[in-house]
C-alpha positions as CSV (number, residue, x, y, z in Angstrom):
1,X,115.6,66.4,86.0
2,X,114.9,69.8,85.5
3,X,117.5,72.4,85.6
4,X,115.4,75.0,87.0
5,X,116.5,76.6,90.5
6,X,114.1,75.4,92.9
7,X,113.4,78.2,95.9
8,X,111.4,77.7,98.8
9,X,110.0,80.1,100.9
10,X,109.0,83.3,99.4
11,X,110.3,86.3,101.9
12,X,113.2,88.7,101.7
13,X,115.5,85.7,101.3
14,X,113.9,83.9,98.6
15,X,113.0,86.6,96.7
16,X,116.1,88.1,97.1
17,X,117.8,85.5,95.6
18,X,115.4,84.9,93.2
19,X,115.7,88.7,91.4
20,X,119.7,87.5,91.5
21,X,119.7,84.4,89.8
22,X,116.9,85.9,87.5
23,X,119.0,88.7,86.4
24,X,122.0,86.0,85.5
25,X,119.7,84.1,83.2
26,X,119.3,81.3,85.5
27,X,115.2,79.6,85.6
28,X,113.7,80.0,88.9
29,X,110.6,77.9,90.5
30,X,109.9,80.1,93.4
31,X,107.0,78.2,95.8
32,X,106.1,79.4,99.0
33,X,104.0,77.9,101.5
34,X,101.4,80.8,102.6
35,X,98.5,82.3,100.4
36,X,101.2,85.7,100.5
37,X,105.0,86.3,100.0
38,X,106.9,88.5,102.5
39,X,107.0,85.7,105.1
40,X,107.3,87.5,108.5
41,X,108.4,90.9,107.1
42,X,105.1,91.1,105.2
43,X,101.7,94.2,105.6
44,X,98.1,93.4,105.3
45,X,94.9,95.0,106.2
46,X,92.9,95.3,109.1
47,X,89.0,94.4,108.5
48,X,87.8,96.3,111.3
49,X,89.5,100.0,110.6
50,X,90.8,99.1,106.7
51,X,94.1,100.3,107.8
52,X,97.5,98.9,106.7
53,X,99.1,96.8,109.2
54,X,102.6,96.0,109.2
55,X,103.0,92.2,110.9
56,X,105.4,93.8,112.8
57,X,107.2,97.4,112.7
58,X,110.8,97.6,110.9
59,X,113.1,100.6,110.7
60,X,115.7,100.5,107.8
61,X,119.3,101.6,108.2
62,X,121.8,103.4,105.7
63,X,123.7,100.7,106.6
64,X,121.5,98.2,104.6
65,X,123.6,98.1,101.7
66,X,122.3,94.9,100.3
67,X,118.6,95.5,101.2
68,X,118.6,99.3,99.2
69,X,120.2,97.1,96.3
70,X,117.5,94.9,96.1
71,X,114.9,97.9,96.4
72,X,116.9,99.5,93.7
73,X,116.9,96.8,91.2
74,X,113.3,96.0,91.7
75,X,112.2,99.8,91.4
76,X,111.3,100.7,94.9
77,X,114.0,102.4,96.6
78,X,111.5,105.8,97.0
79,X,109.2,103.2,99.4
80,X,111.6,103.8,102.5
81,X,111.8,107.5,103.5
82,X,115.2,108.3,104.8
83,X,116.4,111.6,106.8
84,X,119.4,113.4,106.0
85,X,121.2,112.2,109.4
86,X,120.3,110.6,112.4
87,X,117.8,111.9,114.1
88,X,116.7,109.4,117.1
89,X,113.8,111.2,119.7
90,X,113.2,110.0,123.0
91,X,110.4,110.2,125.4
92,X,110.6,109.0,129.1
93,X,108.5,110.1,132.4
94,X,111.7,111.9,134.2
95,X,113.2,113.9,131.4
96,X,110.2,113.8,128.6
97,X,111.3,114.8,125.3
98,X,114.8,114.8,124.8
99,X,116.7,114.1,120.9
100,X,119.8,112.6,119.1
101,X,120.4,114.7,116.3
102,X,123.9,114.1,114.3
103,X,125.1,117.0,112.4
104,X,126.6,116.5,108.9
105,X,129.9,115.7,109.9
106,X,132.5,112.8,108.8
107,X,132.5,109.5,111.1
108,X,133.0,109.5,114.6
109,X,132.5,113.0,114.8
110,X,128.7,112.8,113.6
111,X,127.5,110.5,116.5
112,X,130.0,112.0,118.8
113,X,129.2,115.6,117.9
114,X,125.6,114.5,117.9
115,X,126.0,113.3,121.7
116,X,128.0,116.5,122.7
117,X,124.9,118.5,121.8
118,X,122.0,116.4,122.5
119,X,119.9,116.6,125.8
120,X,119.5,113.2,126.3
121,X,122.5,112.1,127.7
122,X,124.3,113.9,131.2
123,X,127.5,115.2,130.7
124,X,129.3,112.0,131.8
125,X,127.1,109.6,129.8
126,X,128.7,111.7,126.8
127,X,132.0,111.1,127.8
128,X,131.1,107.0,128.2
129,X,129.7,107.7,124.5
130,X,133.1,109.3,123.8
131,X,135.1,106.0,125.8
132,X,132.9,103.6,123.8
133,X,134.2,105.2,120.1
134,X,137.7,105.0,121.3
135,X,137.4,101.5,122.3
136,X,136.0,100.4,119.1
137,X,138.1,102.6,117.0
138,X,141.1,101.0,118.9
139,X,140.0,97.6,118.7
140,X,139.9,97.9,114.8
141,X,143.0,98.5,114.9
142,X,144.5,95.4,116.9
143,X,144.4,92.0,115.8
144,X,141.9,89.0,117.4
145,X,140.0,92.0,119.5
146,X,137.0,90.6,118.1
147,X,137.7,87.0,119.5
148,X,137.6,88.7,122.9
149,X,134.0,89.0,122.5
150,X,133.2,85.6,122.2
151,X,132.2,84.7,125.7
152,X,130.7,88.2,126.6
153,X,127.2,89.3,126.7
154,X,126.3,92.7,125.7
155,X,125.7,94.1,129.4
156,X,128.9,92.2,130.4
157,X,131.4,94.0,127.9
158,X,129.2,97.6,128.5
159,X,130.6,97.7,132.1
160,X,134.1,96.3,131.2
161,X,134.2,99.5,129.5
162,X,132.9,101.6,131.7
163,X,129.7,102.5,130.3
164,X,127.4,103.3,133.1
165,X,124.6,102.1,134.1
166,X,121.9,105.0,133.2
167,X,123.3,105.2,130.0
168,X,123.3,101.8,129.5
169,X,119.7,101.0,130.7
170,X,118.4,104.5,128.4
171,X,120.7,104.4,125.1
172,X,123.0,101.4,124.4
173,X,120.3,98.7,126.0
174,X,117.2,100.3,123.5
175,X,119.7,100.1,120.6
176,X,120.5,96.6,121.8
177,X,116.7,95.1,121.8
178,X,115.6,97.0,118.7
179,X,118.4,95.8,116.5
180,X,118.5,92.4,117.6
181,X,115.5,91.7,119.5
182,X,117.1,90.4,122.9
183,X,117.8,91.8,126.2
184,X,121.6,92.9,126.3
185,X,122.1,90.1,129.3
186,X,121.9,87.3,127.1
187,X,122.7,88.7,123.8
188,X,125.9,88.4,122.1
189,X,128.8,91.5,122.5
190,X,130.3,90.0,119.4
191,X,127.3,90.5,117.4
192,X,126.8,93.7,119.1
193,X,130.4,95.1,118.5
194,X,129.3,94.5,114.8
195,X,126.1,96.1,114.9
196,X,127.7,99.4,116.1
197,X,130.4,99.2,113.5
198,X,128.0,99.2,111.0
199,X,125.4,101.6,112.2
200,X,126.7,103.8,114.4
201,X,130.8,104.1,114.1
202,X,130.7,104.3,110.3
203,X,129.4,106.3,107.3
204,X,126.5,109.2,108.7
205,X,125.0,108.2,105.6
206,X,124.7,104.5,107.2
207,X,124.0,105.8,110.8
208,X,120.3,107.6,108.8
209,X,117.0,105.5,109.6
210,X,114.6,105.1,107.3
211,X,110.8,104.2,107.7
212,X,108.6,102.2,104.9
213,X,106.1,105.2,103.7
214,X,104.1,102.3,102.5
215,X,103.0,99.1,103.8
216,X,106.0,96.4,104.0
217,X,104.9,94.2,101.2
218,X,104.2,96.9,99.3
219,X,107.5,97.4,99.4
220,X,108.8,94.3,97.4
221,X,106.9,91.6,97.1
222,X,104.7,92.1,94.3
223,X,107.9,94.0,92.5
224,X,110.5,91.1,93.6
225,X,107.7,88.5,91.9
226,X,107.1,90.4,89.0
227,X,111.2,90.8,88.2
228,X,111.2,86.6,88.6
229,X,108.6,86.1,86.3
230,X,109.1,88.7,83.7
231,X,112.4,86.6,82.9
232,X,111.1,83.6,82.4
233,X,110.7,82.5,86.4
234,X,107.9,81.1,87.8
235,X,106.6,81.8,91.9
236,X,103.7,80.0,93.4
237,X,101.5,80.5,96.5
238,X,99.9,77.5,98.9
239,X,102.4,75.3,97.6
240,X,103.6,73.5,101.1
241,X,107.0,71.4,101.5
242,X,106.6,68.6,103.6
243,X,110.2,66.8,102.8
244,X,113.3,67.4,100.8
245,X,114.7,65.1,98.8
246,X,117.6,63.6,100.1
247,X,119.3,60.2,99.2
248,X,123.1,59.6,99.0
249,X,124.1,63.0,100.1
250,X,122.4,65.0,96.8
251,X,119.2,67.1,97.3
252,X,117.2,66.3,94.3
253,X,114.0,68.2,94.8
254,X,110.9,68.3,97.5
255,X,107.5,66.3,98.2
256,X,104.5,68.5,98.9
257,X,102.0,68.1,101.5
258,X,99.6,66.7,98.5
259,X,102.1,63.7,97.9
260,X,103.3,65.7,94.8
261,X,107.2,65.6,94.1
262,X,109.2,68.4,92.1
263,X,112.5,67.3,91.0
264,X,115.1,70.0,91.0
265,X,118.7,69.7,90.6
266,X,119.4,73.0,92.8
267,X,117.6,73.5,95.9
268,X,117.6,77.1,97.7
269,X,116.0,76.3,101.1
270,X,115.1,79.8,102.8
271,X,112.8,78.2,105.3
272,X,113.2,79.2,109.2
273,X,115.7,77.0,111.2
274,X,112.8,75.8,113.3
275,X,111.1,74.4,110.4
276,X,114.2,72.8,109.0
277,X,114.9,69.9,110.5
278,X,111.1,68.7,110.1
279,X,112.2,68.7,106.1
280,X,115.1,66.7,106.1
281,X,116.3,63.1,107.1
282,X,116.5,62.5,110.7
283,X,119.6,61.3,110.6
284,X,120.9,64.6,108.7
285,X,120.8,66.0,112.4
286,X,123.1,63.1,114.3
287,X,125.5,64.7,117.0
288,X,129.0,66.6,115.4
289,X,127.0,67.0,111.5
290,X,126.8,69.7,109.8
291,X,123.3,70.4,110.3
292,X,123.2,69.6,113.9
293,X,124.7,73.0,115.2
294,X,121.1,74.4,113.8
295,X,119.2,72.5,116.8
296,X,121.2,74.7,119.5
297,X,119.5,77.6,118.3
298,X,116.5,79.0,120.2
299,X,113.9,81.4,119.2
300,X,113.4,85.7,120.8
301,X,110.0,86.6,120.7
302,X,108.5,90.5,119.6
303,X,105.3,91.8,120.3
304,X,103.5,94.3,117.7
305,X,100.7,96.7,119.3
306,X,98.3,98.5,117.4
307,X,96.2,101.3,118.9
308,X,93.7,103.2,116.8
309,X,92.4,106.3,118.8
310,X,89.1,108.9,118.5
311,X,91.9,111.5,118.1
312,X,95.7,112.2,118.1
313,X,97.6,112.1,120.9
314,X,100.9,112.8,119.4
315,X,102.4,114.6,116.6
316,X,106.1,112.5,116.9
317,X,106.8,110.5,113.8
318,X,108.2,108.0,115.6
319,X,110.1,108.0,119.0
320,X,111.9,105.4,121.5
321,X,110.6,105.3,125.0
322,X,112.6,105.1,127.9
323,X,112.1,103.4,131.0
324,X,108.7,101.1,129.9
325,X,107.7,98.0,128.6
326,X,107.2,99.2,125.2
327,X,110.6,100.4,123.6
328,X,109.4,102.3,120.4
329,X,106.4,104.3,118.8
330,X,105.6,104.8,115.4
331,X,102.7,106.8,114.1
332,X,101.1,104.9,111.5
333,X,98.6,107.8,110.5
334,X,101.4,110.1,110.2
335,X,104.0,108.1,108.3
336,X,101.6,106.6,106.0
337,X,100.2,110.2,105.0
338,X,96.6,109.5,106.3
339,X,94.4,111.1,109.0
340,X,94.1,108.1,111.2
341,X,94.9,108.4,114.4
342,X,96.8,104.7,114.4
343,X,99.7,104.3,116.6
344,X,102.0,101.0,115.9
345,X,104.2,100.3,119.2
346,X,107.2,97.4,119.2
347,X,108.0,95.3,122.2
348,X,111.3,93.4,121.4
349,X,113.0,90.7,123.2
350,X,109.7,89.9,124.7
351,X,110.3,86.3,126.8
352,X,109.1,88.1,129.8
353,X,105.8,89.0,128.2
354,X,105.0,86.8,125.6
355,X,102.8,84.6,127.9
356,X,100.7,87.7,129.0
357,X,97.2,88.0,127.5
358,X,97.0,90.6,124.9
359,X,94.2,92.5,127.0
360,X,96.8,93.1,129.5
361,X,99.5,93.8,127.1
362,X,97.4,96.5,125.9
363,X,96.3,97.9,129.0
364,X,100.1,98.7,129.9
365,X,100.8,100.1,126.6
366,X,97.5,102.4,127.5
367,X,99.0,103.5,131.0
368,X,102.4,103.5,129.8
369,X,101.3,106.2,126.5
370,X,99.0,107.9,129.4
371,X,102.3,108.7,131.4
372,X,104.0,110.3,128.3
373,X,101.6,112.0,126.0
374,X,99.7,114.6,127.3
375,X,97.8,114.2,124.1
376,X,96.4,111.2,125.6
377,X,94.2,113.2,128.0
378,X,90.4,112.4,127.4
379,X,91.8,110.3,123.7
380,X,89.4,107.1,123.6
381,X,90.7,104.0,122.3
382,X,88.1,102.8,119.2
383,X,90.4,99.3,118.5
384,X,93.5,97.4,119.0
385,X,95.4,94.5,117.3
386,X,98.1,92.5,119.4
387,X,100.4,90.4,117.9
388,X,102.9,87.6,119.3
389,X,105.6,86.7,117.1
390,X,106.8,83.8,119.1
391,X,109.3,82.7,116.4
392,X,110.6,86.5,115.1
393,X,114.0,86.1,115.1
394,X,116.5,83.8,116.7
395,X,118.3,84.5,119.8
396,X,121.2,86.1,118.9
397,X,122.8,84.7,122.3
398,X,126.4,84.2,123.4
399,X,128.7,82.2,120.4
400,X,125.5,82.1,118.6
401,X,127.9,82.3,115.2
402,X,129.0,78.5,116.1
403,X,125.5,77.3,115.5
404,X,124.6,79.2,111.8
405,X,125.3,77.3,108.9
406,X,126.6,79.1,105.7
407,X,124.8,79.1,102.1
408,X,126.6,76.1,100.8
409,X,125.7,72.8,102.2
410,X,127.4,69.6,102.3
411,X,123.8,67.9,100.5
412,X,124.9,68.1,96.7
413,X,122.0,71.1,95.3
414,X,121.1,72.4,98.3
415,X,121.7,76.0,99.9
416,X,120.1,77.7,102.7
417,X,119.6,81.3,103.2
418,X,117.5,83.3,105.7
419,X,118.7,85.7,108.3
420,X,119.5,82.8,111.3
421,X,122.4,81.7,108.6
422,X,125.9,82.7,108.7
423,X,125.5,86.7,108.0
424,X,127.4,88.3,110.6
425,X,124.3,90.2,111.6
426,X,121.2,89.8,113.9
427,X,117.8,89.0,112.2
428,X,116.9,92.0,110.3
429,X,116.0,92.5,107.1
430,X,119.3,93.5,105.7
431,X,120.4,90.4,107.2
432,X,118.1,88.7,105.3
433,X,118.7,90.0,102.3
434,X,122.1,89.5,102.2
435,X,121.5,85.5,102.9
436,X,119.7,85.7,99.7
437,X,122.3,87.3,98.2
438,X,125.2,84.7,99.3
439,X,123.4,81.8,98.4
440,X,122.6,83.0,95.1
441,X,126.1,83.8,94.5
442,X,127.3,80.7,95.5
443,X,124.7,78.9,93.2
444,X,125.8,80.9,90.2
445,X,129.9,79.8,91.1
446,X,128.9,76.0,91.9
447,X,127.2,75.5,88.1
């Protein structure tokens, strides 16, 4: 049997651990079921305008630490265009244009001065902003605080402290959705908690956002394959898994949908966890195993609109909007250094939309932009793209973290990664990443 590591599935979590295992002289077979790698976090152009389409918009954080490795180690850190703080703009019908900008200052006091100044927020939605830092600061410091969190969602443990409701429904709830893609009445206050340890109540230089300057797969895909193969690795395209290999608790390799088998003593599945249990023995998935938690998890939906207008109709980089459907803007033309008037607009946690034609999901982003752009005044709309990612992340609901496995499996050879495993983050990127980055670790440590 051969004693290459066998990966399957060729996005941020597959490659990811295939550059690790690469770099420690291990032999990887990377194959990945699409004609493409970057799974859903992937870029690709649009036949009617020859634009660059991301499959769906992503913002990077300083807080990334394992994602800004990876781009390190493969060569393309200079892809993501970071500012020097946070610098968050907001546009709604009531107040317009209003801005977080931090100042260069050590944690809390960069978000908090930041607050303090900034003319989105009234003067006692600062000092909820103010509350909320000393609650978490104070929570750090007292044992099994976290464990409190358990059985609250995200707009539950907002009002337990005190956080009102404006404030809620314009700063915490948009922070909620965009970095874990489901509305703060379901999602997880744990999960949460975490998220704004990490990005907001931390390092400034974690609080910074960062935008790809550069389609996403531009960013690593072709550079992640090119640092397999280069030592000795392997990666393949259209190669589809229809079953692993499973027989006496060991993993010993995968069929393909062509009948062909590939034996493998070390299996990396990076697969989603919807797909999962179509590749392994039914009986892997029996009540109280250890895969079984996997089928309790449920799926959030995002929906990515692209508008292409006759001219621009705003000069913002990018911006959150308050009070709409949509939730943020990014100018395509501007970010990506061409003169295309190419907006890209984000609609997370999208249950309630999902099953709305894309005509009419365009026609409210259309009325919506008309309500806060003047620029839109007389700007003709020359093409749109919709896209329904019903399957973008998983729901990262109440004790969600009971139902994601880790990287080791009790199947001799095989470990999952992929951002619905056991991370400690919602599915972003970084926490994609960093599956890939576990898995590969605990590869190297088992052999």
């Amino acid at each position: 049997m051969s004693d290459e590591i066998l990966i399957i599935g060729g996005g941020l979590a597959g490659l990811a651990a295939g550059v690790v295992l690469t770099e420690a002289g291990r032999r990887v077979r990377l194959i990945e079921q699409k004609p493409y790698l970057g799974g859903r976090a992937r870029s690709f152009r649009d036949n009617a305008t020859g634009s660059i389409v991301d499959n769906g918009q992503h913002l990077f954080m300083g807080c990334y630490h394992y994602t800004l490795k990876f781009f390190e180690t493969i060569g393309t850190s200079q892809t993501v265009t970071f500012g020097p703080q946070l610098h968050v703009p907001f546009l709604d019908t009531a107040t317009k244009f209003t801005e977080l900008r931090c100042p260069a200052l050590p944690s809390p006091w960069h978000l908090l001065s930041g607050v303090f100044l900034s003319n989105s927020f009234s003067f006692g939605e600062k000092l909820d902003v103010l509350r909320m830092g000393r609650a978490l600061r104070a929570a750090k410091g007292a044992a099994g605080k976290a464990d409190d969190l358990d059985h609250f969602t995200v707009e539950e443990w907002l009002a337990s402290l005190g956080q009102r409701e404006s404030l809620r429904r314009n700063f915490w709830d948009l922070i909620c959705i965009g970095a874990m893609n489901e509305d703060p009445k379901i999602a997880s206050a744990r999960l949460f908690n975490r998220v704004l340890r990490l990005a907001l109540f931390n390092s400034p230089l974690d609080s910074r956002l960062g935008i790809p300057n550069i389609g996403l797969s531009d960013c690593y895909t072709g550079a992640a394959e090119h640092a397999i193969t280069d030592r000795g690795g392997s990666v393949e395209l259209r190669r589809d898994v229809r079953a692993l290999l499973v027989a006496n608790g060991e993993c010993r390799g995968v069929r393909l949908a062509d009948g062909t088998a590939i034996e493998a003593q070390t299996v990396l599945s990076t697969v989603p966890w919807h797909v999962l249990p179509g590749l392994l023995p039914a009986d892997t998935f029996s009540p109280g195993t250890f895969f079984s938690r996997i089928l309790n998890l449920r799926q959030a939906p995002i929906i990515s609109l692209y508008l292409w207008f006759d001219r621009p109709v705003t000069h913002l980089e990018f911006v959150g909007l308050r009070g709409t459907t949509i939730q943020w803007l990014f100018n395509k033309g501007k970010i990506l250094g061409t003169d295309e008037n190419y907006l890209s607009l984000v609609l997370s946690g999208a249950h309630d939309h999902v099953t709305r034609s894309k005509e009419e999901l365009r026609e409210v982003a259309l009325q919506e932009l008309g309500s806060l752009l003047p620029g839109m005044a007389g700007a003709r709309l020359t093409h749109s793209l919709v896209i329904k990612e019903r399957f973008a992340t998983f729901s990262p609901c109440v004790g969600v973290d009971a139902f994601r496995p880790p990287a080791v499996t009790p199947v001799r050879g095989l470990y999952l990664a992929g951002d619905w495993t056991d991370t400690g983050l919602p599915a972003t990127i970084e926490g994609a990443v960093r599956s890939g980055y576990t898995a590969a670790e605990a590869i190297l440590h088992s052999n």
